[in-house]
PyMOL CGO cylinders between C-alpha atoms (Angstrom):
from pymol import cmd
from pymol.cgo import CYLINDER

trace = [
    CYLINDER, 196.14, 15.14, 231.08, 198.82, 17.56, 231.48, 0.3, 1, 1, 1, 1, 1, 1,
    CYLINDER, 198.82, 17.56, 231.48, 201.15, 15.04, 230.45, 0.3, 1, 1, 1, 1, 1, 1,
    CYLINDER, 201.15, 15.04, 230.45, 199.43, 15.00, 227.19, 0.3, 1, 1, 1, 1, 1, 1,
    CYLINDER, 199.43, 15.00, 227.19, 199.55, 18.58, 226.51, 0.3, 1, 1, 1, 1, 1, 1,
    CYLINDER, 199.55, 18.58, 226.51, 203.21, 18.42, 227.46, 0.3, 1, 1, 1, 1, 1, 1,
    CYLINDER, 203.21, 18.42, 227.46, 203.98, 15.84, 224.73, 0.3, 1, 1, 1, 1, 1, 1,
    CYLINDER, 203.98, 15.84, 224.73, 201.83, 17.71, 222.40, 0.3, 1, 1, 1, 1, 1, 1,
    CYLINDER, 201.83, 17.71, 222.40, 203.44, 20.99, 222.86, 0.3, 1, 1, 1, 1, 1, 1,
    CYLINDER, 203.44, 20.99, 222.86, 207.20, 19.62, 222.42, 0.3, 1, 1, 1, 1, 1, 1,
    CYLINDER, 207.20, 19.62, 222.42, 205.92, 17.94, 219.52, 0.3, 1, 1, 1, 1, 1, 1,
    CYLINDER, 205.92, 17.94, 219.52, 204.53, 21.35, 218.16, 0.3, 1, 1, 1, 1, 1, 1,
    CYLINDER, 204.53, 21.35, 218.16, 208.14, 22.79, 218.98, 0.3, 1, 1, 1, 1, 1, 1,
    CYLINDER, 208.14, 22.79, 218.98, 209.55, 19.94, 217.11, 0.3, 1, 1, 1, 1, 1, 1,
    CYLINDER, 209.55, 19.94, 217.11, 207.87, 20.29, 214.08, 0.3, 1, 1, 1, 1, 1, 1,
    CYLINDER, 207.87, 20.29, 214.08, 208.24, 24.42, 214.09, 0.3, 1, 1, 1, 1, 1, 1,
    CYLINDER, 208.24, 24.42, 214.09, 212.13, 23.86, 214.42, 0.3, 1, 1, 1, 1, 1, 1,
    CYLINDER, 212.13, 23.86, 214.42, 211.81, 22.18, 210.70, 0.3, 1, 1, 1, 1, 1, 1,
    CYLINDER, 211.81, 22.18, 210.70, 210.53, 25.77, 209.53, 0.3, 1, 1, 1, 1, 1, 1,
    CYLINDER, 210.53, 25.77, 209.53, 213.98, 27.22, 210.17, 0.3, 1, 1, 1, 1, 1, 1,
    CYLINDER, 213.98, 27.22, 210.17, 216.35, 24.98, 208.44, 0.3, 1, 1, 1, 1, 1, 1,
    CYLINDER, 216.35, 24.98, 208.44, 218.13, 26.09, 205.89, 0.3, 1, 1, 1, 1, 1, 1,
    CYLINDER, 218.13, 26.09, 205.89, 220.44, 25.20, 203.55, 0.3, 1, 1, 1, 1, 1, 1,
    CYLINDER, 220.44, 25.20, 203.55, 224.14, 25.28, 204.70, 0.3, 1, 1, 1, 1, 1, 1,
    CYLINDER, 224.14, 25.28, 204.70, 227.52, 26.97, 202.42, 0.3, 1, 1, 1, 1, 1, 1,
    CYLINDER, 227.52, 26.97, 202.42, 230.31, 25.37, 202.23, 0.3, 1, 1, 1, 1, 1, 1,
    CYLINDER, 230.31, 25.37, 202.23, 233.41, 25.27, 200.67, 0.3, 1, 1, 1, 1, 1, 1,
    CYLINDER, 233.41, 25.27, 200.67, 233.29, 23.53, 197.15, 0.3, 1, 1, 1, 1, 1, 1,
    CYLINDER, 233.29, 23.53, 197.15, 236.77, 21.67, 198.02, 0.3, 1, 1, 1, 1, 1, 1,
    CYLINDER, 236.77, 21.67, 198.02, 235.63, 20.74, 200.90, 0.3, 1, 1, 1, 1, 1, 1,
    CYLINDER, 235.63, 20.74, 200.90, 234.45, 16.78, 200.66, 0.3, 1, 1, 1, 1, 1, 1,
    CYLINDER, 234.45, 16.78, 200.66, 238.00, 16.36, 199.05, 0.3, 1, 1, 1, 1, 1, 1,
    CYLINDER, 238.00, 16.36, 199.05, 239.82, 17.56, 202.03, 0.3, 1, 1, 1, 1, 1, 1,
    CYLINDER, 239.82, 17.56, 202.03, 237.55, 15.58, 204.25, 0.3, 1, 1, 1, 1, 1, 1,
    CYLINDER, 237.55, 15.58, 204.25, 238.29, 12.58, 202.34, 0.3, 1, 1, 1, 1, 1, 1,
    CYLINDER, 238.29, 12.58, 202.34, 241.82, 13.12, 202.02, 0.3, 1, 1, 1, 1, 1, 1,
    CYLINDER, 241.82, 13.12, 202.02, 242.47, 14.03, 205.88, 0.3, 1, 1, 1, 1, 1, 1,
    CYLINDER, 242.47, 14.03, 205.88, 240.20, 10.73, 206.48, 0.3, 1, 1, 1, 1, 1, 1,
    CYLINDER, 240.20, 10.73, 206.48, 242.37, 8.42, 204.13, 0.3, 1, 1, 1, 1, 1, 1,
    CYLINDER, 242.37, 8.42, 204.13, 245.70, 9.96, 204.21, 0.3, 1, 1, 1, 1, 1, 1,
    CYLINDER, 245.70, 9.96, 204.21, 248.48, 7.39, 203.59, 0.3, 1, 1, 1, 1, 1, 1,
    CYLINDER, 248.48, 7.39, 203.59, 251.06, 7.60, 205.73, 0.3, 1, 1, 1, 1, 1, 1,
    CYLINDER, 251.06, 7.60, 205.73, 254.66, 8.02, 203.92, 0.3, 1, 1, 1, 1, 1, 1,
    CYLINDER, 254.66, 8.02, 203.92, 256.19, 4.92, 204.55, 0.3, 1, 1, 1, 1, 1, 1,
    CYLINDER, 256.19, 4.92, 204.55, 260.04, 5.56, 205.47, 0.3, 1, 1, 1, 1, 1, 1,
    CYLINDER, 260.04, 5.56, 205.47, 262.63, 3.67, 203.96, 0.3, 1, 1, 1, 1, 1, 1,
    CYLINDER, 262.63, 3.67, 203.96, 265.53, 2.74, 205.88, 0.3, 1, 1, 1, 1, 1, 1,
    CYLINDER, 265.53, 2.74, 205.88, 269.13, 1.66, 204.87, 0.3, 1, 1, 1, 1, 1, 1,
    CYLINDER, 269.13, 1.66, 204.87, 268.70, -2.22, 205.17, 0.3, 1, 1, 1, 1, 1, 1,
    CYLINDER, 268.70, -2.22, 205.17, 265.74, -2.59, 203.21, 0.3, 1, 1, 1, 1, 1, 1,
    CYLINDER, 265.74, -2.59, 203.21, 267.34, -0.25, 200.72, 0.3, 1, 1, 1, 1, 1, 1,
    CYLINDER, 267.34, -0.25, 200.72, 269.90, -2.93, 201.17, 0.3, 1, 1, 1, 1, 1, 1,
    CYLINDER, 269.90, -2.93, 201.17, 267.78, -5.79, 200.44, 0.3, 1, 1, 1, 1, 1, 1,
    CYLINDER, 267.78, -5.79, 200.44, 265.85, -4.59, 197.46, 0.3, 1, 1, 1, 1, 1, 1,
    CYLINDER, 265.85, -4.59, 197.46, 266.41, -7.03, 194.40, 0.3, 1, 1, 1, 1, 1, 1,
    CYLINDER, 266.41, -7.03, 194.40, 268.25, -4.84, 191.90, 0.3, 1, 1, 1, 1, 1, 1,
    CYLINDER, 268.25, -4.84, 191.90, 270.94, -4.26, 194.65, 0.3, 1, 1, 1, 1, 1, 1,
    CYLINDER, 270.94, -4.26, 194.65, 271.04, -7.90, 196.03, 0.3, 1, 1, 1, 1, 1, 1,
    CYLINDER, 271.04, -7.90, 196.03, 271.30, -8.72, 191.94, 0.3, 1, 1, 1, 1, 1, 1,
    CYLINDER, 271.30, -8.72, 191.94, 274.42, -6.43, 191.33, 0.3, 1, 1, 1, 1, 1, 1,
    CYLINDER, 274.42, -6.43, 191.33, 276.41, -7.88, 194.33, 0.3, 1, 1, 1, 1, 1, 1,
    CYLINDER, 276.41, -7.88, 194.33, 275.52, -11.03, 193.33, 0.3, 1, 1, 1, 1, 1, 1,
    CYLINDER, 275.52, -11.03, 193.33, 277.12, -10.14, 190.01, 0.3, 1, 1, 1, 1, 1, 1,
    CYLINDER, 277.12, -10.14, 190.01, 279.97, -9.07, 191.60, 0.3, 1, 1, 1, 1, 1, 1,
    CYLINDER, 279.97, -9.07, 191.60, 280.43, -11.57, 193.65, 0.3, 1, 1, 1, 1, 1, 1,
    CYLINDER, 280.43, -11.57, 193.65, 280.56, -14.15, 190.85, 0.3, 1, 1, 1, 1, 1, 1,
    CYLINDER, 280.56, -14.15, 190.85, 282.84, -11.80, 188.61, 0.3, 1, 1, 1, 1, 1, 1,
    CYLINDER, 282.84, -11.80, 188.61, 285.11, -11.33, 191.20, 0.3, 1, 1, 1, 1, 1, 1,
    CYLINDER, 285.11, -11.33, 191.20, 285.09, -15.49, 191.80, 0.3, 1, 1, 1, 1, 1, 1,
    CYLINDER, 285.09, -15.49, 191.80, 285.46, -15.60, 187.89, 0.3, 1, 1, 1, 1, 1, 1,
    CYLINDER, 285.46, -15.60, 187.89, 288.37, -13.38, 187.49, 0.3, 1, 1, 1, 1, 1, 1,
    CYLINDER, 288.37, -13.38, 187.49, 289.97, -15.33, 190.78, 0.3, 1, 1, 1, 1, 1, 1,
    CYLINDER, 289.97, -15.33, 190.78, 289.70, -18.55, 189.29, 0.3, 1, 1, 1, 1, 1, 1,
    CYLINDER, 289.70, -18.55, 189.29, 291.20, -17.39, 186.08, 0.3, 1, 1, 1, 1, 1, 1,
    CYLINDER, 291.20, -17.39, 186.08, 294.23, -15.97, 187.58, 0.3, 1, 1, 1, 1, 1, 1,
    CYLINDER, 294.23, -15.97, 187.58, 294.97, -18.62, 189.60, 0.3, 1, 1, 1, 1, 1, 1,
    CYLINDER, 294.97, -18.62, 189.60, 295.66, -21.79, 187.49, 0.3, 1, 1, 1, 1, 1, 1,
    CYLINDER, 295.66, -21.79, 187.49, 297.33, -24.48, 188.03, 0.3, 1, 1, 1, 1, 1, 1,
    CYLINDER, 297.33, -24.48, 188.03, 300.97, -23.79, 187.24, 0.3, 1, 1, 1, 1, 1, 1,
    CYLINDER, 300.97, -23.79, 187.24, 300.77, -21.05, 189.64, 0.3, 1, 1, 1, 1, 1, 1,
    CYLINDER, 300.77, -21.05, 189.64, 299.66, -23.86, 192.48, 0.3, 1, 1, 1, 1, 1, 1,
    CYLINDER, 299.66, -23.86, 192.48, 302.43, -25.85, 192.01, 0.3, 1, 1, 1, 1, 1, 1,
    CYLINDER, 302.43, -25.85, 192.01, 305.11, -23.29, 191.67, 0.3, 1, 1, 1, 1, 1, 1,
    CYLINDER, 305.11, -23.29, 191.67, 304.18, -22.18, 194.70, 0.3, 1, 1, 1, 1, 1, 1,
    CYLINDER, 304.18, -22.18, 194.70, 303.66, -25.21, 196.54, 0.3, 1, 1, 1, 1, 1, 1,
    CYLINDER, 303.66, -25.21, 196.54, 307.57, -25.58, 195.06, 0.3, 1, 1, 1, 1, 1, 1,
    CYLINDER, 307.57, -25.58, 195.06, 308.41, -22.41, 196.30, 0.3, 1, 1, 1, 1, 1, 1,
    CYLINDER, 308.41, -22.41, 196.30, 306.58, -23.35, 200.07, 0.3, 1, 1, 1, 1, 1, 1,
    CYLINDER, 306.58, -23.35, 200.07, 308.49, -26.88, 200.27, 0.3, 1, 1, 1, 1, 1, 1,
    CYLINDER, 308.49, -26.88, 200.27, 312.03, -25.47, 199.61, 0.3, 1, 1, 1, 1, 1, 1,
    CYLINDER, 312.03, -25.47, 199.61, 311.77, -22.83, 201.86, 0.3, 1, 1, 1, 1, 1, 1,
    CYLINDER, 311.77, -22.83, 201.86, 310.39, -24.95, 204.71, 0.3, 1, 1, 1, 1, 1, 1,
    CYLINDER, 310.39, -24.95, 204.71, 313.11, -27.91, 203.65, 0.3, 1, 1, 1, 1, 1, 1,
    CYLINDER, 313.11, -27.91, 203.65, 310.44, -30.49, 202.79, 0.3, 1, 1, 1, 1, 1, 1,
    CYLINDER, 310.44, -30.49, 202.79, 310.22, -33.17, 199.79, 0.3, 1, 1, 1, 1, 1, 1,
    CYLINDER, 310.22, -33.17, 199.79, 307.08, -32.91, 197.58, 0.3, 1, 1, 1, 1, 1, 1,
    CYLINDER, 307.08, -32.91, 197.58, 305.82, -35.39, 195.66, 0.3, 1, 1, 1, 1, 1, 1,
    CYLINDER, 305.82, -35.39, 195.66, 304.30, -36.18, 192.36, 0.3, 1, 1, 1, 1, 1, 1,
    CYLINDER, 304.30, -36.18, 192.36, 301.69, -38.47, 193.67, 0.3, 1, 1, 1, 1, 1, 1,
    CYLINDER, 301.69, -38.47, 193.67, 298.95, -38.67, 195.54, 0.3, 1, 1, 1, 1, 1, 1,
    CYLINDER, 298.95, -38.67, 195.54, 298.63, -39.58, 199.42, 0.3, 1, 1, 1, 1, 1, 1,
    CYLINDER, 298.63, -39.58, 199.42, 295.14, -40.39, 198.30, 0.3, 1, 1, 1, 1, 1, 1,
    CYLINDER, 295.14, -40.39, 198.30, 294.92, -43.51, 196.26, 0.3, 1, 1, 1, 1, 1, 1,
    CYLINDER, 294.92, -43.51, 196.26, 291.41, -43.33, 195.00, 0.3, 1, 1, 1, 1, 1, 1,
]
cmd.load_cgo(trace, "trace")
């Protein structure tokens, strides 16, 4: 039986333990810094290629890629060809002709 009057005394201890709780302060900010430590997003660094590769900067070299192409093309018609291919045969001493090697 002295088992018995052990559990009944830590039992009796138990229940006189609930006598002394109280209620606790706290801080009134302090479930938002709790929740803000616990879901903190990381800062997400961004580095030089994948400022590189975002789509208003692929768009404007795109753009000037083409313009540039544009503008090339322009320039270079097709009187300017064949003066210089002119210019290229006399210097080198060679015959050019009007027609095609390619018969099509």
């Amino acid at each position: 039986m002295k088992t018995t009057k052990k559990i009944e005394e830590k039992t009796a201890a138990a229940f006189n333990s609930l006598d002394t709780i109280s209620a606790v302060k706290v801080s009134p900010f302090f479930k938002e810094r709790t929740l803000n430590l616990l879901f903190k997003e990381e800062e997400q660094k961004v580095t030089l290629l994948e400022r590189f590769l975002s789509p208003q900067i692929q768009f404007v070299a795109i753009m000037a890629i083409v313009l540039i192409n544009v503008v090339t093309i322009y320039n270079y018609s097709e009187s300017n060809y064949n003066s210089d291919l002119n210019t290229f045969s006399e210097s080198y001493n060679l015959s050019v002709s009007e027609e095609s090697l390619i018969q099509f």
